[in-house]
C-alpha positions as CSV (number, residue, x, y, z in Angstrom):
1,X,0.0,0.0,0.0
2,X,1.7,3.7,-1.2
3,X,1.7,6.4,1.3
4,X,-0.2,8.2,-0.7
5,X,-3.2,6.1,-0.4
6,X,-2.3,5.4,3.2
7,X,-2.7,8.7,4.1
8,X,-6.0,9.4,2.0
9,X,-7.3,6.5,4.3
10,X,-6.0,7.7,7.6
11,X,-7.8,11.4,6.4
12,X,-11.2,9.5,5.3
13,X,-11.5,8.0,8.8
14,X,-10.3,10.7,10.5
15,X,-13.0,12.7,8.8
16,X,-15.8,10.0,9.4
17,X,-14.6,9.8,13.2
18,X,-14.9,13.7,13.3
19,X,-18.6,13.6,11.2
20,X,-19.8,11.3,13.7
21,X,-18.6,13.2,16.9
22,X,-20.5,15.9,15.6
23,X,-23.6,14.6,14.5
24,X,-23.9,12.8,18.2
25,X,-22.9,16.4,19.8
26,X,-25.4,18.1,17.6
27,X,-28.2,15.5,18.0
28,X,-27.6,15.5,22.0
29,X,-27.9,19.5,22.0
30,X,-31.3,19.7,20.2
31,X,-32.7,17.0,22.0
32,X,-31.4,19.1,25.5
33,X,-32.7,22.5,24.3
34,X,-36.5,20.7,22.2
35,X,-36.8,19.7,26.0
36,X,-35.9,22.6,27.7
37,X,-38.2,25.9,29.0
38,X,-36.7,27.6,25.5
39,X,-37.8,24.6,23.1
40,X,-41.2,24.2,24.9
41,X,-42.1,28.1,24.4
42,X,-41.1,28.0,20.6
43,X,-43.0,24.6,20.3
44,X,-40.0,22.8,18.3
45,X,-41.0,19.5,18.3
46,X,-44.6,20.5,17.5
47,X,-43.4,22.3,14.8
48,X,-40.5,19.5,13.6
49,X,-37.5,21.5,14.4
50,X,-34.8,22.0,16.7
51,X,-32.2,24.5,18.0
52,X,-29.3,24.0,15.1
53,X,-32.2,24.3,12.3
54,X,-33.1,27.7,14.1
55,X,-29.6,28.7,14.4
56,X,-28.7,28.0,10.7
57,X,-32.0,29.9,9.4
58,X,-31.8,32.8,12.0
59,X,-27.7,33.4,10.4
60,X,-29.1,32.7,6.6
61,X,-31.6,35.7,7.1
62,X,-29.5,38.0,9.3
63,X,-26.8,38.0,6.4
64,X,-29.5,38.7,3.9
65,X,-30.8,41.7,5.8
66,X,-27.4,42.9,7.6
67,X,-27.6,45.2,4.3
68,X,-30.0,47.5,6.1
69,X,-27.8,48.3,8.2
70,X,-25.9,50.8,6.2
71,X,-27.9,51.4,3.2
72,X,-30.8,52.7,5.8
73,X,-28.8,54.9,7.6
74,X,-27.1,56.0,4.2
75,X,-30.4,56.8,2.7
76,X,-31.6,58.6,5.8
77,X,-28.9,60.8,6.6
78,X,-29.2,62.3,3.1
79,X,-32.2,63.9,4.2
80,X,-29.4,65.8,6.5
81,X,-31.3,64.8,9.6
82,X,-31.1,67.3,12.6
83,X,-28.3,68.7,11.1
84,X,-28.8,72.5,10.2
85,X,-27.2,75.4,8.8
86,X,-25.8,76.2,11.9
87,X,-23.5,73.4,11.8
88,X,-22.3,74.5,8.7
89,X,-18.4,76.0,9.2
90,X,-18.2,80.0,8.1
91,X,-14.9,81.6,8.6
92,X,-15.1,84.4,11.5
93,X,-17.3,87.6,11.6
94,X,-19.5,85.6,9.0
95,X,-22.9,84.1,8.9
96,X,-24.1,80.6,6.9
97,X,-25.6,81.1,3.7
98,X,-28.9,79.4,3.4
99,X,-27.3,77.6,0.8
100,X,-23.9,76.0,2.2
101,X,-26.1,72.6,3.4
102,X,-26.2,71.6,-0.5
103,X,-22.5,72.9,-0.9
104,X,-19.0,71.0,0.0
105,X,-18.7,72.4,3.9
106,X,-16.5,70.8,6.4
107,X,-18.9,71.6,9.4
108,X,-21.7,70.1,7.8
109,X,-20.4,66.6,6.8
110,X,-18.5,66.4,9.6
111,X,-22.3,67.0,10.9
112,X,-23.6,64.3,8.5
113,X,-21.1,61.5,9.3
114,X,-22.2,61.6,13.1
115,X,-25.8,61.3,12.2
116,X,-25.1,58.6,10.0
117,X,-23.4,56.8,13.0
118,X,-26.6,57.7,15.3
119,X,-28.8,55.9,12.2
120,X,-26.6,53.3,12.1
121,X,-26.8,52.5,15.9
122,X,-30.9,53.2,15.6
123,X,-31.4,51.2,12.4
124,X,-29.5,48.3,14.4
125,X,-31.4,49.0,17.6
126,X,-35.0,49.3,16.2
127,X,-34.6,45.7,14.0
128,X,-33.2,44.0,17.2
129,X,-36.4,45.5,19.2
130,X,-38.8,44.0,16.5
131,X,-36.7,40.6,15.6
132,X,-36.8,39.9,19.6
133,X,-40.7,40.8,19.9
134,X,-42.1,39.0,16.7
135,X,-39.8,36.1,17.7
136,X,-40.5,35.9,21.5
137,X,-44.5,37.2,21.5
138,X,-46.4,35.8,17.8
139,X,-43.1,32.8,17.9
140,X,-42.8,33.4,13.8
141,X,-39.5,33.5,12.1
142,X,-39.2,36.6,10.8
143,X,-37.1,39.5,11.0
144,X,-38.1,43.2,11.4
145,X,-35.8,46.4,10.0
146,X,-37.1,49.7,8.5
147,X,-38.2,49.0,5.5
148,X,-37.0,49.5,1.9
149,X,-38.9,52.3,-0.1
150,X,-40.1,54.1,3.1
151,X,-37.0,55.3,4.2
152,X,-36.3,56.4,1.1
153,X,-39.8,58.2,0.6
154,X,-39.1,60.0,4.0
155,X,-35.5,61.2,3.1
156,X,-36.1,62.3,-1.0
157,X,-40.0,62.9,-0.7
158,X,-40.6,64.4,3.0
159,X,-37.5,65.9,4.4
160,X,-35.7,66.0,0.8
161,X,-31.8,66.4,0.5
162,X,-30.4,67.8,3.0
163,X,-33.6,69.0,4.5
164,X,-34.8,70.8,1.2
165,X,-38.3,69.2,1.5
166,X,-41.3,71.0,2.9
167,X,-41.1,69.0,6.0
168,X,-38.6,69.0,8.8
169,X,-36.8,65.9,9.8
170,X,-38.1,66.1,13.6
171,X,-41.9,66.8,12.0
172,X,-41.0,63.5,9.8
173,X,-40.5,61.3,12.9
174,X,-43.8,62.7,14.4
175,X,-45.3,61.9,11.1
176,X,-43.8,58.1,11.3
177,X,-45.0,58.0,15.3
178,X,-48.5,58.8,14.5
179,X,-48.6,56.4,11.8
180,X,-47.5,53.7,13.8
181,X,-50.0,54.3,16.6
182,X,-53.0,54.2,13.8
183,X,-51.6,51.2,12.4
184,X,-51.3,49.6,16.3
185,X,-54.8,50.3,16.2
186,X,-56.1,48.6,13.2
187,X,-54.1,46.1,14.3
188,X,-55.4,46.1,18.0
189,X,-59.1,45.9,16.7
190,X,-58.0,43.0,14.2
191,X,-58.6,45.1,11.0
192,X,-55.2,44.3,9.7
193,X,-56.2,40.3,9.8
194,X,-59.2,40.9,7.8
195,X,-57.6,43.5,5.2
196,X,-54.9,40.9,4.8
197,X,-57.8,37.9,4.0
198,X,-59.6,40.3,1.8
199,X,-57.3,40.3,-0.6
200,X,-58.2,38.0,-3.2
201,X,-56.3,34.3,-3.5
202,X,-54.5,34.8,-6.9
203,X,-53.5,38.3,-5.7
204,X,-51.9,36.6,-2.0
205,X,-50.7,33.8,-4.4
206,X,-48.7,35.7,-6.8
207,X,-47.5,38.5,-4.4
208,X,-45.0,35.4,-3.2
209,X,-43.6,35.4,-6.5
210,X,-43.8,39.1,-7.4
211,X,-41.8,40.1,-4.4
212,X,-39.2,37.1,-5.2
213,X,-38.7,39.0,-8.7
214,X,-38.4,42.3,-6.9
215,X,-35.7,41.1,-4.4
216,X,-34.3,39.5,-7.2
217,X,-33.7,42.5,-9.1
218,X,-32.7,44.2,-6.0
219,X,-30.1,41.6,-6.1
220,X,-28.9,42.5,-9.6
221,X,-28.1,46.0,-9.2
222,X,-25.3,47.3,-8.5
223,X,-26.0,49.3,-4.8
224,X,-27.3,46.3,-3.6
225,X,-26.3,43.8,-5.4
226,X,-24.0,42.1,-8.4
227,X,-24.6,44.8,-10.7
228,X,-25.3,42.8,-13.5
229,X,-27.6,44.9,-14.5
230,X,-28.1,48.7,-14.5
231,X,-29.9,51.9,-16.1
232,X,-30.1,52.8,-19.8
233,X,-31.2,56.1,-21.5
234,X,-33.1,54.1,-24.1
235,X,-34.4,50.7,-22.6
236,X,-34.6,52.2,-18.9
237,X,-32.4,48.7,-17.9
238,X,-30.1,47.1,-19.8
239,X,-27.2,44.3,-18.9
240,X,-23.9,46.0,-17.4
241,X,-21.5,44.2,-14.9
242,X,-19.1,46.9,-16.3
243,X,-15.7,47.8,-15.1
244,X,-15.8,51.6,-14.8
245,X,-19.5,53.5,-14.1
246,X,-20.9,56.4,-13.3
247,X,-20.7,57.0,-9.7
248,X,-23.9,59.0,-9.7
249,X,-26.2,57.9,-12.1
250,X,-24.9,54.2,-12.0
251,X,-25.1,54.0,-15.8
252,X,-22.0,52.0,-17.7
253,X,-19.2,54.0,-18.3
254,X,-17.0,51.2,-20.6
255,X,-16.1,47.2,-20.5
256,X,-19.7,45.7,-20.1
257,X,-19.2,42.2,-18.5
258,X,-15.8,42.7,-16.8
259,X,-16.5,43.9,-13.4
260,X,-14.2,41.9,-11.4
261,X,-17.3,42.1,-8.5
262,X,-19.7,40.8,-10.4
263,X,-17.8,37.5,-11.5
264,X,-17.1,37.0,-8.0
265,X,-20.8,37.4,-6.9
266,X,-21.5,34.7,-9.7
267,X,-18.7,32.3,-8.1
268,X,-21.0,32.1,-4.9
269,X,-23.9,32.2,-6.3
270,X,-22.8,28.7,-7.6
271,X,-21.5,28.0,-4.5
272,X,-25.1,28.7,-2.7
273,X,-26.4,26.5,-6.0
274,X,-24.2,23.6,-5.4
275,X,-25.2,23.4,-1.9
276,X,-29.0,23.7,-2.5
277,X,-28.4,20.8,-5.6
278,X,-27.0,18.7,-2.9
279,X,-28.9,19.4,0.1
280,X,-26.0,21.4,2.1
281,X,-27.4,23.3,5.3
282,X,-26.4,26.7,5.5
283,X,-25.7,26.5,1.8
284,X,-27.0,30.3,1.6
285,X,-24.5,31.5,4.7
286,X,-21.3,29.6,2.6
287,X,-21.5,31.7,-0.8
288,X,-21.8,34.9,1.3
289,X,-18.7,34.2,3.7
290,X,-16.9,32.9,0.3
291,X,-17.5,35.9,-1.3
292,X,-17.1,38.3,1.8
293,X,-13.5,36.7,2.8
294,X,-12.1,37.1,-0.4
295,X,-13.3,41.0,-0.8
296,X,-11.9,41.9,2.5
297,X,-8.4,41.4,1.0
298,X,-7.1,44.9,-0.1
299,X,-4.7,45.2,-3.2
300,X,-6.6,42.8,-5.4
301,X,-9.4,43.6,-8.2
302,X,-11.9,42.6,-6.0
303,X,-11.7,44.1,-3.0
304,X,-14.2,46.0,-1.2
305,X,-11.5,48.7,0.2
306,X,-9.9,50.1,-2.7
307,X,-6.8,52.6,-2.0
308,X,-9.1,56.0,-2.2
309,X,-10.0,58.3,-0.1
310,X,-13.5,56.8,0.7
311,X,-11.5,52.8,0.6
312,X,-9.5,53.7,2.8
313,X,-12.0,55.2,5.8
314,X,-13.9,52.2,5.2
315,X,-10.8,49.7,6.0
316,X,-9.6,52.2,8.7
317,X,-13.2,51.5,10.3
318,X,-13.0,48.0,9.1
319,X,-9.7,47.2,11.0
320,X,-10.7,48.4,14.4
321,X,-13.2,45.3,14.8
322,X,-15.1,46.1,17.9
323,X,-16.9,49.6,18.5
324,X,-19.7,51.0,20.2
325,X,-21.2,54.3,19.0
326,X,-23.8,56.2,21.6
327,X,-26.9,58.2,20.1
328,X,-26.3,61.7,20.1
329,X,-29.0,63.3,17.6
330,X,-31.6,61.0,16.1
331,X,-33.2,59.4,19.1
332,X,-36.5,61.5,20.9
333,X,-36.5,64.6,18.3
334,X,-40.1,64.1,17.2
335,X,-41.8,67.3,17.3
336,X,-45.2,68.5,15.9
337,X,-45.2,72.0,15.6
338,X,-45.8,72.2,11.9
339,X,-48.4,69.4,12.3
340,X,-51.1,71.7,10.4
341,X,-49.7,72.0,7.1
342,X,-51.4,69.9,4.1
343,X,-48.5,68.5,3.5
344,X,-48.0,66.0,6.8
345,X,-51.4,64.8,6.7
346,X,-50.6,63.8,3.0
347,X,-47.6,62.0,3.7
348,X,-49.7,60.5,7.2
349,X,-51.6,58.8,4.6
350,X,-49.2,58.0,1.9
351,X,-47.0,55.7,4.9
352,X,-50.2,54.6,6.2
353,X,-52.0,52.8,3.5
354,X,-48.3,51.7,1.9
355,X,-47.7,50.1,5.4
356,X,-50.9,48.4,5.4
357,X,-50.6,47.1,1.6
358,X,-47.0,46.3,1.3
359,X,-46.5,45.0,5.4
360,X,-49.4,43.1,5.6
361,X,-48.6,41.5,2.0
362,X,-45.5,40.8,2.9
363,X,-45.9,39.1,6.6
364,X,-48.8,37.0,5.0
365,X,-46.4,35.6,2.1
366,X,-44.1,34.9,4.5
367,X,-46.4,32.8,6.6
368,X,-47.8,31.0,2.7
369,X,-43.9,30.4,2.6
370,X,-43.5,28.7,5.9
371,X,-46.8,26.5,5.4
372,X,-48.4,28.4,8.5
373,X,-51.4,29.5,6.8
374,X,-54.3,27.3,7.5
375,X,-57.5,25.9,5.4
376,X,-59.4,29.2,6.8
377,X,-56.8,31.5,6.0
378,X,-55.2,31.9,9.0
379,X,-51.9,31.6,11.0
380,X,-51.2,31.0,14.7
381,X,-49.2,34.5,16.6
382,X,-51.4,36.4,13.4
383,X,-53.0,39.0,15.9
384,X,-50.0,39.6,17.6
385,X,-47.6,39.6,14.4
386,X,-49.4,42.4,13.5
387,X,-49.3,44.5,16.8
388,X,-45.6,43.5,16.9
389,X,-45.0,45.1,13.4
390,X,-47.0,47.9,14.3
391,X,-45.3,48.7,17.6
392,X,-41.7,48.2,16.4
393,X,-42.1,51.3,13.9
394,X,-43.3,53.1,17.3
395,X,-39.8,52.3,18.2
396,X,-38.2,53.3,15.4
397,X,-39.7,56.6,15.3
398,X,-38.5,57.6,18.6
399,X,-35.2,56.7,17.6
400,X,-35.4,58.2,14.4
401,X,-35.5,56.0,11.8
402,X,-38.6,54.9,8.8
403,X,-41.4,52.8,10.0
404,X,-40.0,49.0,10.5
405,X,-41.2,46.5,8.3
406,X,-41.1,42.4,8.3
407,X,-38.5,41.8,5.9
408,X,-38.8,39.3,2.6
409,X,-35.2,38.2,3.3
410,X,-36.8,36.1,6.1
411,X,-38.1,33.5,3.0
412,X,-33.9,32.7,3.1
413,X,-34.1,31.9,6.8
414,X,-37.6,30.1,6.4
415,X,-35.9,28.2,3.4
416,X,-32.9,27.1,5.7
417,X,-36.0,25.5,7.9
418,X,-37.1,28.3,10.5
419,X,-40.2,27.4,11.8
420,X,-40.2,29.3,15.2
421,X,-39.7,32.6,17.0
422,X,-36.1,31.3,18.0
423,X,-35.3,31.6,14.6
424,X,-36.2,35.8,14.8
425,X,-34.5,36.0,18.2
426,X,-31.5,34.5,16.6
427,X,-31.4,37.6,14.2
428,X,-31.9,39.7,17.5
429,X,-29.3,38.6,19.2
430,X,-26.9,38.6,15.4
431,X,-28.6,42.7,15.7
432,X,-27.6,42.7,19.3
433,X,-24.0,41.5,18.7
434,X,-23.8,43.7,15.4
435,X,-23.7,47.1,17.8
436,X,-20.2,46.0,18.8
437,X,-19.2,44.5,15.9
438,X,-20.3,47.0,13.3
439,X,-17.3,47.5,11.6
440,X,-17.0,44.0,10.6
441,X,-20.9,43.7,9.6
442,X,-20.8,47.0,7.4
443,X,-17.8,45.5,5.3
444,X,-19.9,42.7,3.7
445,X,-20.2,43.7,0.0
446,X,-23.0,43.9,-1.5
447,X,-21.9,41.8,-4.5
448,X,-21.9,38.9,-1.9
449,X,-24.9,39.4,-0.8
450,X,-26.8,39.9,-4.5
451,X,-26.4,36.1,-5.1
452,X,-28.3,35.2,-2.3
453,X,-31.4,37.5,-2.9
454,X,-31.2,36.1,-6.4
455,X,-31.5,33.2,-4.9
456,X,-34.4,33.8,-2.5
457,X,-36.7,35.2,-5.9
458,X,-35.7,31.5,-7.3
459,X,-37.6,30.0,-4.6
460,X,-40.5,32.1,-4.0
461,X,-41.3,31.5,-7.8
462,X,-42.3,28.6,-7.2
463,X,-46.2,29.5,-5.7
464,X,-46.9,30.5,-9.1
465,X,-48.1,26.6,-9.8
466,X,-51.0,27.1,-7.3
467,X,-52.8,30.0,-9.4
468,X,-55.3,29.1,-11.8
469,X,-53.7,30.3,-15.5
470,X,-56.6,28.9,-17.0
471,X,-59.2,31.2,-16.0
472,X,-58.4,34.5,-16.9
473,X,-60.3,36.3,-13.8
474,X,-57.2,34.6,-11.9
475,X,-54.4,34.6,-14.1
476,X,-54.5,38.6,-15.6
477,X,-54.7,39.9,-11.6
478,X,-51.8,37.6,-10.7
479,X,-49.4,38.3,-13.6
480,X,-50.0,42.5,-13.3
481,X,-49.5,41.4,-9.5
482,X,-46.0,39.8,-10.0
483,X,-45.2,42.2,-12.8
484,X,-45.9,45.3,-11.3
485,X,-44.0,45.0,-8.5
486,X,-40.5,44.6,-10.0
487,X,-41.3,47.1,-12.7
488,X,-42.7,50.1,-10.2
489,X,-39.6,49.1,-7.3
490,X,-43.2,48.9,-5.3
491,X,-44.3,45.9,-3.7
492,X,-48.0,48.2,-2.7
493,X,-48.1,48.9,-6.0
494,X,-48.4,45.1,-7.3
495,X,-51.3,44.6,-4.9
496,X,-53.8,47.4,-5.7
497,X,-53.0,46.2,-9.4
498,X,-53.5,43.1,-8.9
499,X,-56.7,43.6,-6.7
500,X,-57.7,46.6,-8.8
501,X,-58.0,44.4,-12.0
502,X,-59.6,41.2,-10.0
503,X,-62.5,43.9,-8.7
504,X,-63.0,45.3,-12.5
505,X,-63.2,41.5,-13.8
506,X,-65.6,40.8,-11.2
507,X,-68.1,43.2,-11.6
508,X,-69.2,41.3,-14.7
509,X,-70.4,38.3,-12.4
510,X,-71.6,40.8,-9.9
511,X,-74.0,42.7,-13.0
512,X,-74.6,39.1,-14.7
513,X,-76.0,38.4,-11.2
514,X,-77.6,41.0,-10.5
515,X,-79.5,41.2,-14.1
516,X,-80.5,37.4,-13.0
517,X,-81.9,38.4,-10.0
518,X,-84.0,41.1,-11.2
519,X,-85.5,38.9,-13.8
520,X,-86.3,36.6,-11.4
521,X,-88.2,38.7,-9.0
522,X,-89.8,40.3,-12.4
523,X,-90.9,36.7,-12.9
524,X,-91.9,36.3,-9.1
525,X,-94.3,39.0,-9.3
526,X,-95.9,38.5,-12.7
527,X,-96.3,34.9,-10.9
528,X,-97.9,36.2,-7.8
529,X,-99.8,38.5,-10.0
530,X,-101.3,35.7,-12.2
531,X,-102.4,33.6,-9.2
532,X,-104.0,36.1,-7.4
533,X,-106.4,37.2,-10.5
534,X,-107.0,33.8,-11.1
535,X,-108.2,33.2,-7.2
536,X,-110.3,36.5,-7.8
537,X,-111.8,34.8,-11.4
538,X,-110.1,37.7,-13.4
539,X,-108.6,37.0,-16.5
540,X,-104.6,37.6,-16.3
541,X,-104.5,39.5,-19.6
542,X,-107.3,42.2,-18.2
543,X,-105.6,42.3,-15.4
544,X,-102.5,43.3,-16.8
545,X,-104.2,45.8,-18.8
């Protein structure tokens, strides 16, 4: 026997010994926690799960969402935030122009980079809040972060750039808290249950799938994603994955297909494929580490710190690991002194009925996902899912950030086989952990996590089976449904489609029926008629007459 062979041996069993160790290990520490007071309050054996399934989907959907982190607080602090012209830096004996917040000015970035710090701390603070609540209280695995489009809405829309809009950003917050408290109480009164069961099947069926192509193409841009594909003056979106583009506009500059990034977004995205093919836990959690390992390294193609100005802050933040960051601005500025202008009780509703659309949508899919949704169209922790959701973005107003949301990323951690609320306090505790670890958790690129919402609208397609193509009532609601919401970057937007076209092909039935019921009654009476002139020896036609 070579040594060669010998030694291939000695690893084989080595490994098998090691495989076995850990299986026994693994299966003795769910059986001790399924047994425990933890495993009895999240029902895992009821639900056919235990702790390391938890752990695995709680990790899969905290890396899937960790993006909020920074792209929140990016997005809100260029509304400028509390920051003001008075922070702006004027040489002496001068005053601010009105102007110098839109203009380069040391005083006000420097202003701007410790509210983004404050937004990064709240973002963090307010999805831990709501992870921890929706886990321990409705015991569903889904996690909770401001949500996507909102934020955005209150920085461009409300406050505008840096505080431009007609709204301040201490009158926005106000805005977001009242909100809240009228969604708690739709929610309280269980409104929001019934709203979310009046939405017609097709329409629930297909928002699944419509909001798996919209994280999907979330996951293809280049912000957020691979960047495989990216704006075009002519066809809106085109293919890019280039190697130079425009910072600002995000539009290909030159060398379509060569971005470096994007290759190595691809490279775990068949890594997450391989893994899925062959039934690998925490197949999702591999391609992102892959990816994110091999960006950290600086002097390569690839890197996510590039030798810049901006590369090198982020690696100088990057390299000190562990840091804590204290609140200083955002947290407990609500204010409603300019509560009686049009314009708050415009934007009151605008949140307000996106919140109930796109939120309630959203949790409900997830719970079609997860198989929670019973014969009757319901889901066990329902009622209190709701009031969760609903009190988290009371949170997050008083600390300063958009109303919180239950996040679609959640279908990676559901997919990974969370079936309990230890799965959401997992991603609490990950949220928890990430406010001394930020540094670390705001250096994974966004090329490695692309792959893995790409991955997510893979599997969320596959609902579309369950809707009835054949009869057109169902299919044209559910296809604008699923197309709509990629198209418009609007998951509410898909839904009144989708129910707005099921209503208008329904009032045919409704007029068909009603014409058939007046015909009938016509018929009734004429009958009545008839009998009672025959009883009285009249004849019918004189009667008539």
């Amino acid at each position: 026997m070579g040594g060669g062979e010998l030694c291939s041996k000695m690893g084989t069993g080595l490994f098998k010994k090691l495989s076995k160790s850990w299986t026994k290990m693994e299966k003795g520490l769910n059986e001790a926690v399924s047994k425990s007071f933890i495993g009895k309050h999240f029902k895992l054996e009821a639900r056919k799960s235990c702790f390391t399934k938890e752990l695995r989907a709680g990790t899969a959907t905290f890396l899937t969402m960790a993006y909020i982190i920074t792209v929140n607080a990016t997005i809100i602090a260029d509304s400028g935030g509390t920051c003001s012209v008075a922070d702006c830096s004027v040489l002496k004996n001068q005053t601010a122009s009105p102007d110098c917040t839109l203009k380069p000015n040391v005083g006000y970035e420097n202003c701007l980079a410790k509210t983004r710090s404050d937004l990064i701390v709240a973002t963090v603070l307010s999805a831990m809040i709501g992870s921890f609540a929706m886990g321990i209280l409705a015991n569903l695995p889904l996690g909770l972060a401001p949500g996507m489009g909102a934020n955005a809405y209150l920085a461009y829309n409300l406050v505008g750039f840096h505080g431009s809009g007609s709204i301040s950003y201490q009158t926005a917050m106000a805005v977001v808290l009242v909100e809240g408290c009228a969604f708690l109480a739709i929610a309280a009164f269980g409104l929001r249950a019934q709203l979310a069961r009046l939405i017609p099947q097709p329409v629930r069926l297909a928002c699944a799938a419509g909001i798996g192509l919209f994280i999907a193409f979330v996951g293809l841009q280049l912000h957020q994603g691979v960047g495989l594909v990216g704006p075009d003056p002519s066809t809106l979106v085109t293919i890019t994955a280039c190697a130079d583009t425009d910072p600002v506009t995000g539009a290909c500059i030159g060398g379509k297909m060569r971005s470096p990034t994007f290759w190595l977004g691809l490279a775990g995205f068949l890594i997450t494929c391989y893994g899925l093919m062959k039934e690998i836990k925490g197949s999702m959690i591999y391609g992102i580490l892959f990816v994110t390992l091999i960006s950290w390294i600086r002097g390569t193609a690839v890197t996510y710190f590039p030798h810049s100005p901006q590369g090198d802050a982020n690696y100088n933040y990057f390299r000190k690991t562990v840091d804590f960051h204290k609140i200083q601005s955002t947290a407990g500025v609500i204010s409603f002194t300019n509560f009686n202008h049009s314009e708050v009780w415009v934007a009151l509703a605008t949140l307000l009925y996106v919140d109930v659309l796109a939120t309630t949508g959203t949790l409900y899919t997830m719970a079609e996902i997860g198989g929670f949704v019973n014969e009757q169209g319901k889901f066990e922790g329902e009622y209190i899912a709701y009031m969760v959701d609903a009190s988290s973005t009371i949170v997050g107003s008083a600390l300063g950030v958009s109303p919180i949301a239950t996040y679609v990323e959640s279908s990676a951690g559901i997919r990974e086989g969370g079936r309990t609320g230890l799965t959401a306090v997992i991603i609490g505790l990950y949220f928890f952990i990430s406010l001394f670890f930020t540094p670390l958790l705001t250096s994974v690129p966004p090329w490695a996590v692309g792959p893995s919402l790409v991955m997510v609208g893979v599997m969320m397609m596959k609902v579309v089976k369950d809707i009835d193509w054949g009869s057109i009532k169902h299919a044209v609601p559910a296809f604008v449904t699923i197309l709509l919401m990629p198209l418009t970057y609007s998951i509410a937007y898909g839904i009144i489609g989708g129910i707005g076209l099921y209503i208008a092909l329904s009032l045919y039935d409704c007029v068909v029926g009603l014409v058939r019921c007046f015909l009938k009654l016509r018929r009734m009476v004429a009958k009545e008629q008839n009998q009672v002139s025959a009883a009285a020896g009249v004849d019918p036609s004189i009667e008539l007459i």
